[in-house]
DRENLUMGU-151419 format. One record per residue: x, y, z of N, C-alpha, C in turn. Coordinates in steps of 0.1 Angstrom, whole numbers, plus 2048, in hexadecimal, padded with zeros to 3 digits. Layout:
REM residues N
XYZXYZXYZ;...
***
This chain:
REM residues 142
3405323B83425313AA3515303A7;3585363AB3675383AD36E5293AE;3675233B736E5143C336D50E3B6;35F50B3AC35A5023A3363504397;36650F39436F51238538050E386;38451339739550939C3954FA39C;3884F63A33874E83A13854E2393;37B4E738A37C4E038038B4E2379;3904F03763A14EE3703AA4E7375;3A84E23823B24D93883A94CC385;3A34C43833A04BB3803A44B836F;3A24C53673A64C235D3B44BF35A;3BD4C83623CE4C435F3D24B6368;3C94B23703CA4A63793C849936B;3C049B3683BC48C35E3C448F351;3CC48634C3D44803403CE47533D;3CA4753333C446732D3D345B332;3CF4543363D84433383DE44132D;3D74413223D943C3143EA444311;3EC4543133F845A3123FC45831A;3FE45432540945032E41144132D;40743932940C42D32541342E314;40B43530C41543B30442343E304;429447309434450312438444315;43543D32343B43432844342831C;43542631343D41A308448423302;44642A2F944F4342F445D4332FC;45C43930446B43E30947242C311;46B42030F46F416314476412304;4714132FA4774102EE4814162E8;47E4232EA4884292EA4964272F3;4984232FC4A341E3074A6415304;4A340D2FE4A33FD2F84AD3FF2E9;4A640A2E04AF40B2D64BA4122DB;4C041D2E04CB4242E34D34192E8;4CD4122F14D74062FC4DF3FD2F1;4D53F62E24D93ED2DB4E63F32D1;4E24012D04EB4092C34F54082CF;4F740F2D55024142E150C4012DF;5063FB2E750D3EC2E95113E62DB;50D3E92D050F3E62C15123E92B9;5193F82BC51E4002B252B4072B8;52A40E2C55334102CD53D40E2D4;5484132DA54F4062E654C4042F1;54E3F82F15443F93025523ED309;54F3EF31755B3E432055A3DA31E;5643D331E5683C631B55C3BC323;5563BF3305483B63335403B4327;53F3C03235363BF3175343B730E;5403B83095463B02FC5393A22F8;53C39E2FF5303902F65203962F7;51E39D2FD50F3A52FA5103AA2ED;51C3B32E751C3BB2DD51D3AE2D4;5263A32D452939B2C75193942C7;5123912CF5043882D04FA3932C8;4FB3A02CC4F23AD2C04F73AE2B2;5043AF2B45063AE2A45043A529C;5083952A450538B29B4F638E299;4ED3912A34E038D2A34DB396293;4E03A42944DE3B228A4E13A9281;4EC3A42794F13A12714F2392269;4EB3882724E63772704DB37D267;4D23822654C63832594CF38024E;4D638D24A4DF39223D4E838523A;4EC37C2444F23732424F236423B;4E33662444D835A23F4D3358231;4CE36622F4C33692234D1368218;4E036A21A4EA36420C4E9355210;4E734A2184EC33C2124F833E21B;50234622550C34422850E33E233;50C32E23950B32B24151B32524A;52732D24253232924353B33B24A;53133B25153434925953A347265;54134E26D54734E27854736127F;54636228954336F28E55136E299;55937929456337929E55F3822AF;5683792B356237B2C756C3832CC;5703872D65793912DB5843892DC;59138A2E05983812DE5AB38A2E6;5B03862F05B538D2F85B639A2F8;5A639E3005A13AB3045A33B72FB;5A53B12ED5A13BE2E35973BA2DA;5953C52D458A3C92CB58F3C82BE;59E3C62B65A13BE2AB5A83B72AD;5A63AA2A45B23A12A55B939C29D;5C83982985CF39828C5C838B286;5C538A27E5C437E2765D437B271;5D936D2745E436D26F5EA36625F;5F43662595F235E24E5F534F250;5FD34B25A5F933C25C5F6337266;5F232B26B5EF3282755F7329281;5FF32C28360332C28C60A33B294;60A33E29E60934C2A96173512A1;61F34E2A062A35A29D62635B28E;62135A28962235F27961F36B277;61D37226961B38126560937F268;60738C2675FA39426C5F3393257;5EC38E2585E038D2485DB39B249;5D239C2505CC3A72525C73A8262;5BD3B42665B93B82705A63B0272;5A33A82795953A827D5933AF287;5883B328257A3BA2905733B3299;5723B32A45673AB2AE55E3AB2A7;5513A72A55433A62A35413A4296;5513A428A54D3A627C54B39527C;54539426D54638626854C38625E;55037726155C371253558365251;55E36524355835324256134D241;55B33F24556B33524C56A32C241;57932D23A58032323058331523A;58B31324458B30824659230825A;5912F925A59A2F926C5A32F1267;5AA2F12715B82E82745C12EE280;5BF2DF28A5C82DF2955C82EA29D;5BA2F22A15B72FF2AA5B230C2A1;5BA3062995B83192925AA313283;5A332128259B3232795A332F26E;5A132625D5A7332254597339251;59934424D58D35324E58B359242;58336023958636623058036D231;58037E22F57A389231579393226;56D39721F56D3A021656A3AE21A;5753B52135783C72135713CE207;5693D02075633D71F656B3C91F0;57B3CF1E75783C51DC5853BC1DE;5893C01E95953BB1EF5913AD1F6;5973A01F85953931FF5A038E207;5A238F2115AD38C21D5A637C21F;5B13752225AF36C2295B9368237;5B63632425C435C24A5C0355253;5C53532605C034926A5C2351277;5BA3492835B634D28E5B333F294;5B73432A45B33392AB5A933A2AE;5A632B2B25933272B058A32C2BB;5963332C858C3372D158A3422CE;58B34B2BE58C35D2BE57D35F2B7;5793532B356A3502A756434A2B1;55734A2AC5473442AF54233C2A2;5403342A3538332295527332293;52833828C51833E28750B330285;50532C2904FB31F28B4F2327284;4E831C27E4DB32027A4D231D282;
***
């Protein structure tokens, strides 16, 4: 009687329905998938990275883009191994600094000429505009 009552409780802690294990298993796969995307998209991560993180953001942030009509968008790309880069006020490298861009932010592009893209960027209520060379942008298809 003894043998029959060990064996049946070990049979019982032995079986887990499949159903929760495949549960758990999806779960904690989803879960590693979101931490990995916030981590690489919100975070700093090494310069390898860098076009992973701009390809997430743009991807997070092409809806919001779309659904205004703004199809004159540009997504700034890393651009000698930092993470801001000056926008300048004229086209050309030695001029004054406009303001500061972010990797991954978007701006919308006023116009080109001769390498460089001019940019305009809105702050709350503030509107910067300046230029950048054309290898520092991506341009946003549909």
């Amino acid at each position: 009687m003894e043998v029959k009552l060990k064996e049946s409780k070990k049979k019982k802690k032995e079986k887990l329905p499949l159903y929760v294990t495949a549960l758990f298993i999806a779960l904690s796969g989803v879960s590693l998938l979101v931490f990995t995307v916030y981590y690489i998209a919100f975070l700093p991560v090494p310069h390898e990275m860098q076009p992973l993180r701009v390809r997430i953001l743009t991807t997070l942030r092409l809806e919001n883009i779309l659904e205004e009509n703004l199809a004159d968008y540009v997504v700034i790309v890393e651009y000698d191994d930092s993470q801001e880069v000056s926008v300048l006020s004229e086209p050309e490298a030695g001029a004054d600094t406009a303001f500061t861009a972010l990797t991954g932010e978007f701006y919308e592009e006023i116009e080109r000429s001769n390498g460089w893209v001019k940019i305009r960027g809105r702050f709350g209520d503030r509107v910067e505009q300046g230029w950048l060379p054309e290898e520092a942008i991506e341009k946003i298809e549909d």
